[in-house]
ChimeraX commands (.cxc) that place a marker at each C-alpha (Angstrom):
marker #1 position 73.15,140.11,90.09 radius 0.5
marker #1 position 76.83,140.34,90.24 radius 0.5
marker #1 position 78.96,137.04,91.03 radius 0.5
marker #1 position 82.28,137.55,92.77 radius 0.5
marker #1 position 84.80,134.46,93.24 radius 0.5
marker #1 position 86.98,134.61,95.73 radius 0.5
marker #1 position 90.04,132.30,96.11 radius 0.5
marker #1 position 92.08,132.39,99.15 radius 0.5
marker #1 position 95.70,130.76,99.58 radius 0.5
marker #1 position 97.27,129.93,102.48 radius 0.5
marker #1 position 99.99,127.93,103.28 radius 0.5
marker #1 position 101.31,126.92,106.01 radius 0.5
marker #1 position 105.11,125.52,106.06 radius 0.5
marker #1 position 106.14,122.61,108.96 radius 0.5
marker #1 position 110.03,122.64,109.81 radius 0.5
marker #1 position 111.06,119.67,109.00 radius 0.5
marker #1 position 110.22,116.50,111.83 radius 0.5
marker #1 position 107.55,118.40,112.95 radius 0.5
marker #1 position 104.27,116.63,113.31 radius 0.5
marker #1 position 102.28,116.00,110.61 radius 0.5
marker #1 position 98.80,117.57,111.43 radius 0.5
marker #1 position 95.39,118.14,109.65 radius 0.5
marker #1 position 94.85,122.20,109.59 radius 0.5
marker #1 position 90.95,122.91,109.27 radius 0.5
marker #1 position 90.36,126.86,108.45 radius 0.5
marker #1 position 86.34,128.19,108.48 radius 0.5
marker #1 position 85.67,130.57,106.31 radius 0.5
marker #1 position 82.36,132.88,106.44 radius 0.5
marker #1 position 81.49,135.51,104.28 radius 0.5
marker #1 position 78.35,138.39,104.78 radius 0.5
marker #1 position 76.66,140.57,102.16 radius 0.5
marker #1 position 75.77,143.22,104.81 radius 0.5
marker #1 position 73.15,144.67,102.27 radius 0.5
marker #1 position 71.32,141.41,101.76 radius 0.5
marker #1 position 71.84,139.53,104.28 radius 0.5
marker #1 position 73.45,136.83,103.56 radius 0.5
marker #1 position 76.36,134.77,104.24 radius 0.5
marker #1 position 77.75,131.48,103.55 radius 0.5
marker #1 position 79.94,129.99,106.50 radius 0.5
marker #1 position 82.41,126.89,104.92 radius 0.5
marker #1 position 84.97,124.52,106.68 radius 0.5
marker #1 position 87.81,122.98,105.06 radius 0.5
marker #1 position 90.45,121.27,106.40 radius 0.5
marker #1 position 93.55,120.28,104.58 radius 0.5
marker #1 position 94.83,116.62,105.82 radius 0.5
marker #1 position 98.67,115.68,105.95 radius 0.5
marker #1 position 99.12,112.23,103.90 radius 0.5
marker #1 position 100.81,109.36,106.74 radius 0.5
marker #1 position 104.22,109.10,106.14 radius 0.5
marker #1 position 104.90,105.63,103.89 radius 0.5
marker #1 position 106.34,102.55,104.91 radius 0.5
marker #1 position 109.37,101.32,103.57 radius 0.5
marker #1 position 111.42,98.36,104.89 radius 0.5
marker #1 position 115.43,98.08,105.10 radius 0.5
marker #1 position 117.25,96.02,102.55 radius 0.5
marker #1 position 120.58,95.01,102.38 radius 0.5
marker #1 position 121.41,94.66,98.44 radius 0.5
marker #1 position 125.06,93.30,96.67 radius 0.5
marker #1 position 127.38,95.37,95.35 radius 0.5
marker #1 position 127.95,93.06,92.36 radius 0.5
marker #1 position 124.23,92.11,91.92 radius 0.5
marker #1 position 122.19,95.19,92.06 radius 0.5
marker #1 position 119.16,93.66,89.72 radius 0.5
marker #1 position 117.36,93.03,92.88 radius 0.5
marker #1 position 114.83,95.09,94.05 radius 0.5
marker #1 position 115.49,98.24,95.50 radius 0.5
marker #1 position 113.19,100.19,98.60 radius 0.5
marker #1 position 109.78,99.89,97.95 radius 0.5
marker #1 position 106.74,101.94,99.79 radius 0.5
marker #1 position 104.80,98.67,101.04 radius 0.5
marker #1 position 100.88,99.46,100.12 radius 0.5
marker #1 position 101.45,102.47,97.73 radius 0.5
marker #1 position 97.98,104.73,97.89 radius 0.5
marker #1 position 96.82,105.56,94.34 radius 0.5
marker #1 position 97.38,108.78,93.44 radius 0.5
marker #1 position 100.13,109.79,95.62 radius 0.5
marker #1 position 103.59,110.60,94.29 radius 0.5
marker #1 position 106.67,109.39,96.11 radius 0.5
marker #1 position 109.79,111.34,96.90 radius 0.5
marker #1 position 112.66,109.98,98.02 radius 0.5
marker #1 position 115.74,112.29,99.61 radius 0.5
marker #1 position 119.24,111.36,100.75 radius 0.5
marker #1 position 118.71,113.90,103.64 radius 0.5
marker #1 position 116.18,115.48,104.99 radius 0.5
marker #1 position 113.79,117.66,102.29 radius 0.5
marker #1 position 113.45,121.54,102.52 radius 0.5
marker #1 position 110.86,122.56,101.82 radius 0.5
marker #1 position 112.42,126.02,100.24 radius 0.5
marker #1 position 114.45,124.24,98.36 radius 0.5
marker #1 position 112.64,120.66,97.48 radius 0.5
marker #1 position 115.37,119.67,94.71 radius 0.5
marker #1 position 118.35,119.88,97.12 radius 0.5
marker #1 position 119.27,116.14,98.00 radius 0.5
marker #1 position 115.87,114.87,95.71 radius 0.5
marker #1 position 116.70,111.33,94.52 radius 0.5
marker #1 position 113.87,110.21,93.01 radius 0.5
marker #1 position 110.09,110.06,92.59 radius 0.5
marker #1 position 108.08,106.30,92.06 radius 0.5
marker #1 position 106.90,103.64,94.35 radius 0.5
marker #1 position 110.48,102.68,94.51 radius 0.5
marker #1 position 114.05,104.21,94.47 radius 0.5
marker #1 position 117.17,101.80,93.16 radius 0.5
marker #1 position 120.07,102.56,94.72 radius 0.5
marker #1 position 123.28,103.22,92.45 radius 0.5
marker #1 position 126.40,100.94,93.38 radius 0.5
marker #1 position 129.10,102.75,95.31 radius 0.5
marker #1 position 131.67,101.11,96.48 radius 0.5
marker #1 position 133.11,103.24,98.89 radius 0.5
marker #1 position 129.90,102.78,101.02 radius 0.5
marker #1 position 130.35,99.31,101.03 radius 0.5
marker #1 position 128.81,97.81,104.68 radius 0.5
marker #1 position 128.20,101.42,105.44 radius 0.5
marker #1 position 123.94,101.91,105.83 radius 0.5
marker #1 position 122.69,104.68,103.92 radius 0.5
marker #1 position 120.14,106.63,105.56 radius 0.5
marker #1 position 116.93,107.87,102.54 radius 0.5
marker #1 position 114.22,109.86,103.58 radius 0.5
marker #1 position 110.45,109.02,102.10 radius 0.5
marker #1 position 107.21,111.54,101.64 radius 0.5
marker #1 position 104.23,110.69,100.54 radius 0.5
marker #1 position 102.91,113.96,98.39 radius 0.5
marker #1 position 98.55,113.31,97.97 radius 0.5
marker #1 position 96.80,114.32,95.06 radius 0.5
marker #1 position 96.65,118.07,95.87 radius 0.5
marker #1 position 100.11,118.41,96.89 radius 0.5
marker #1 position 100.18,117.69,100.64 radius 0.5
marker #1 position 103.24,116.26,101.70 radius 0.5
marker #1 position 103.60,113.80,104.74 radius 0.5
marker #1 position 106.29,114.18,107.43 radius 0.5
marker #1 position 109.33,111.73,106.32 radius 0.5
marker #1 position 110.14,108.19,106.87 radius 0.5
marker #1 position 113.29,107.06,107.27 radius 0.5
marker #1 position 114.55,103.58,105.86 radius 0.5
marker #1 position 117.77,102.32,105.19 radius 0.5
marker #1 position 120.09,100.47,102.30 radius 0.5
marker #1 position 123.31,98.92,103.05 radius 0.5
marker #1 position 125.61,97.44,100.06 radius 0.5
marker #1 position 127.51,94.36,100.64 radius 0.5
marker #1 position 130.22,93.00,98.52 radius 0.5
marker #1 position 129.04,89.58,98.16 radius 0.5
marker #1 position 132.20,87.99,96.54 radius 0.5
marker #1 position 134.18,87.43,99.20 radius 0.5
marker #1 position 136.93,85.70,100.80 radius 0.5
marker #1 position 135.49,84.13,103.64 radius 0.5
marker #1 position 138.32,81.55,104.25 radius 0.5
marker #1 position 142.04,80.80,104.26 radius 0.5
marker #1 position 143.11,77.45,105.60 radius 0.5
marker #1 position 146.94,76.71,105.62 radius 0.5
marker #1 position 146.41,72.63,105.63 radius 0.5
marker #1 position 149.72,69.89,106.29 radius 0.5
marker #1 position 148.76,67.44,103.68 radius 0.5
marker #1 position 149.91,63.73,104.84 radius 0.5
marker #1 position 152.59,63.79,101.93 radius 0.5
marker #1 position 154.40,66.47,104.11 radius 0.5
marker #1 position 153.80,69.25,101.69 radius 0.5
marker #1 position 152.62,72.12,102.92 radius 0.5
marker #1 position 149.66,73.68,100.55 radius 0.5
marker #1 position 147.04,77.10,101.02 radius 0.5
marker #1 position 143.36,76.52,100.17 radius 0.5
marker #1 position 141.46,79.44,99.70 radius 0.5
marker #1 position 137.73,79.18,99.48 radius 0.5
marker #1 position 135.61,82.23,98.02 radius 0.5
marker #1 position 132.02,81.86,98.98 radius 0.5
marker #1 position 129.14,83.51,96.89 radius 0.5
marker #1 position 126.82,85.23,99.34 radius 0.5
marker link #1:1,2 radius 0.2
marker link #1:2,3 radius 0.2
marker link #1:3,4 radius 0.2
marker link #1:4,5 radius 0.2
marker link #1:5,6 radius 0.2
marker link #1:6,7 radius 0.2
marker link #1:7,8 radius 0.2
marker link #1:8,9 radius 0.2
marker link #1:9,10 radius 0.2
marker link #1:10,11 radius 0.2
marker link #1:11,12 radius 0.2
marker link #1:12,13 radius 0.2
marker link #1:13,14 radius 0.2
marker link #1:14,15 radius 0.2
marker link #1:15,16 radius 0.2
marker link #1:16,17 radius 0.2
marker link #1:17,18 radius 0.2
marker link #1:18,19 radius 0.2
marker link #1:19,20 radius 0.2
marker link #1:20,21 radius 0.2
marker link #1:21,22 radius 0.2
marker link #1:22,23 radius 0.2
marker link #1:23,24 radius 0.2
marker link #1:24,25 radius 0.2
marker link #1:25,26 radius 0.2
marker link #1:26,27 radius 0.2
marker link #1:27,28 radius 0.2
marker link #1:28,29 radius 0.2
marker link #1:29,30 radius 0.2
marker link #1:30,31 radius 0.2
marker link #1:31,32 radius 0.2
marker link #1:32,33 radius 0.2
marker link #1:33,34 radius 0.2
marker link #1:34,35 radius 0.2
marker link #1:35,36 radius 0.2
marker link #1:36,37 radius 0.2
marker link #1:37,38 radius 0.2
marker link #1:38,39 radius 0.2
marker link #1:39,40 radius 0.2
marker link #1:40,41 radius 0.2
marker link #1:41,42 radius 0.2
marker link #1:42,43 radius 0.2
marker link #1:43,44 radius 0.2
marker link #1:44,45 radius 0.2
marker link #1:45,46 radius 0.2
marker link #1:46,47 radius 0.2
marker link #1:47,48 radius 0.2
marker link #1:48,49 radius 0.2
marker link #1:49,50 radius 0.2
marker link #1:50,51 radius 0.2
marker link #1:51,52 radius 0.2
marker link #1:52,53 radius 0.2
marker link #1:53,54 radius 0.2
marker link #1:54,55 radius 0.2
marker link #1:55,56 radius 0.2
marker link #1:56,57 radius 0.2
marker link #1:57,58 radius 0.2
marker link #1:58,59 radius 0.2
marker link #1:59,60 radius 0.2
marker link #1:60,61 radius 0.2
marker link #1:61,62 radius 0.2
marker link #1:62,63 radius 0.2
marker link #1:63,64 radius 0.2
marker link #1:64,65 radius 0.2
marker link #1:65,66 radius 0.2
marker link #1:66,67 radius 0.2
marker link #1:67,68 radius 0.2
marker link #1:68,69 radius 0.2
marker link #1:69,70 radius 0.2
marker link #1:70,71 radius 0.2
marker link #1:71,72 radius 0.2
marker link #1:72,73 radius 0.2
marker link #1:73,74 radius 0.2
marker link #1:74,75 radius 0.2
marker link #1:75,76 radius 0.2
marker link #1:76,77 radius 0.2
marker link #1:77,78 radius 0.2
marker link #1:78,79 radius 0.2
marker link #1:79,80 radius 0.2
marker link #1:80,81 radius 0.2
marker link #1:81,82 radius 0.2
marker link #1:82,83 radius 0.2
marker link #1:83,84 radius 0.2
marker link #1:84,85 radius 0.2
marker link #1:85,86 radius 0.2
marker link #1:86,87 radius 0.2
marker link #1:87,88 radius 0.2
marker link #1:88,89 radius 0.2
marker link #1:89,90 radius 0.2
marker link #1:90,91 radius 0.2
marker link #1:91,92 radius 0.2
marker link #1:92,93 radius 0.2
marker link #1:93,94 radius 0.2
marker link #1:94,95 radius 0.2
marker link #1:95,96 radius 0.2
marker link #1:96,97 radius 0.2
marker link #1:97,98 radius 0.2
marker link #1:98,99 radius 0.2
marker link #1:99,100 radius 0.2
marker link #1:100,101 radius 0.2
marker link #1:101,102 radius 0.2
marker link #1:102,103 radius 0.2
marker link #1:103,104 radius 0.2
marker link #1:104,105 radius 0.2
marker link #1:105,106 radius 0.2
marker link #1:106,107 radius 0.2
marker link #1:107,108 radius 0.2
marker link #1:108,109 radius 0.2
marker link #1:109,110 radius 0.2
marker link #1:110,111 radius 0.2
marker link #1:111,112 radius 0.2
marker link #1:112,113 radius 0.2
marker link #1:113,114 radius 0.2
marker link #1:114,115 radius 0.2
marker link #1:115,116 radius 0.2
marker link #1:116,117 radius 0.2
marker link #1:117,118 radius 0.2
marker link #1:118,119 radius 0.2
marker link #1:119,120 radius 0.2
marker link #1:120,121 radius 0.2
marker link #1:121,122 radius 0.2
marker link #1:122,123 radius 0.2
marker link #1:123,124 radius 0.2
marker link #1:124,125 radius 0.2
marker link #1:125,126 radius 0.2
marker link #1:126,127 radius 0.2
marker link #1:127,128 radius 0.2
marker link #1:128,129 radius 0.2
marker link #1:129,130 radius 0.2
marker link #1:130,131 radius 0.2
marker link #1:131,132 radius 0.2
marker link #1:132,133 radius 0.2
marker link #1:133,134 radius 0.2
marker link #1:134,135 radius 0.2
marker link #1:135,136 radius 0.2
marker link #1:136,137 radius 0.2
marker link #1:137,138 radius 0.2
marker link #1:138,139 radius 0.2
marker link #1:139,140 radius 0.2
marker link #1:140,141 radius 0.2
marker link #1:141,142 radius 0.2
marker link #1:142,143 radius 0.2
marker link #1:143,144 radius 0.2
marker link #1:144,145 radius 0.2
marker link #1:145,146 radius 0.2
marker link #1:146,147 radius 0.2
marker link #1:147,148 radius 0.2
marker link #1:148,149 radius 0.2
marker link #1:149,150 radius 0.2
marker link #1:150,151 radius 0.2
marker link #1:151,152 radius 0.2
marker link #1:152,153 radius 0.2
marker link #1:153,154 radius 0.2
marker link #1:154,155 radius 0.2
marker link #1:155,156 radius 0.2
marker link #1:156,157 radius 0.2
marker link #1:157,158 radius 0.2
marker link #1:158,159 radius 0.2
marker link #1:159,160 radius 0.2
marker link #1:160,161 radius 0.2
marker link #1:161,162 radius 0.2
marker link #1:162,163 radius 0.2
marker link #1:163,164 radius 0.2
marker link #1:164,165 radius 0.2
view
């Protein structure tokens, strides 16, 4: 008796912000001779997209915590994309991989949100459509008030308050 494996590939590429779906092939195969045949069905399931909520972090401060998927599924990889991924070309605008991505301080973005794009990639290398969440970077050392005050002695004098946000 003679085994024969077969393996069969396919692969089947979404443009990008298409709908995730679940893709089930059948597959049947017939020994004419014999008579027999085996029928399977398989079906490949898209992981969800994560969650990840907006933060707003401080320019000056940035030991906070950074975006983080809320309810990480074990065994999943996270990738994390300043613009959309392609999937030709999956290192083009790649950030990071982890439950979370820590933003580098830029001060010319300053009060300017930044737009990152999250996949979930499963266990066997299906990756979810993206999810979009957002950053923005605040300087929080700053000058929130200048008083020019007439003091009773009749000198004139500028207070200047800085305010720690």
């Amino acid at each position: 008796m003679t085994k024969v494996q077969l393996f069969i590939l396919i692969r089947i590429l979404f443009a990008e912000g298409a709908a995730s779906v679940d893709v089930t092939f059948t597959i049947s195969i017939a020994n004419a001779p014999s008579g027999c045949s085996l029928t399977e069905m398989l079906t490949a399931a898209t992981p969800a997209p994560p969650s990840v909520a907006p933060i707003h972090l401080c320019v000056d401060d940035m030991t906070s915590a950074g975006l983080t998927v809320d309810s990480p599924v074990a065994g999943s990889t996270y990738l994390w994309y300043s613009a959309p991924r392609d999937p030709m070309n999956p290192f083009v605008n790649y950030l990071a991989s982890g439950t979370s991505y820590n933003p580098t301080a830029d001060y010319s973005t300053t009060g300017v949100e930044q737009i990152i794009y999250v996949y979930q990639q499963d266990a066997v290398g299906c990756i979810s459509s993206a999810e979009t969440t957002s950053f923005t970077l605040f300087n929080c050392n700053v000058v929130t008030e200048v008083c020019s005050c007439d003091g009773s002695d009749g000198m004139i004098f500028d207070y200047l308050s800085a305010w720690h946000i």
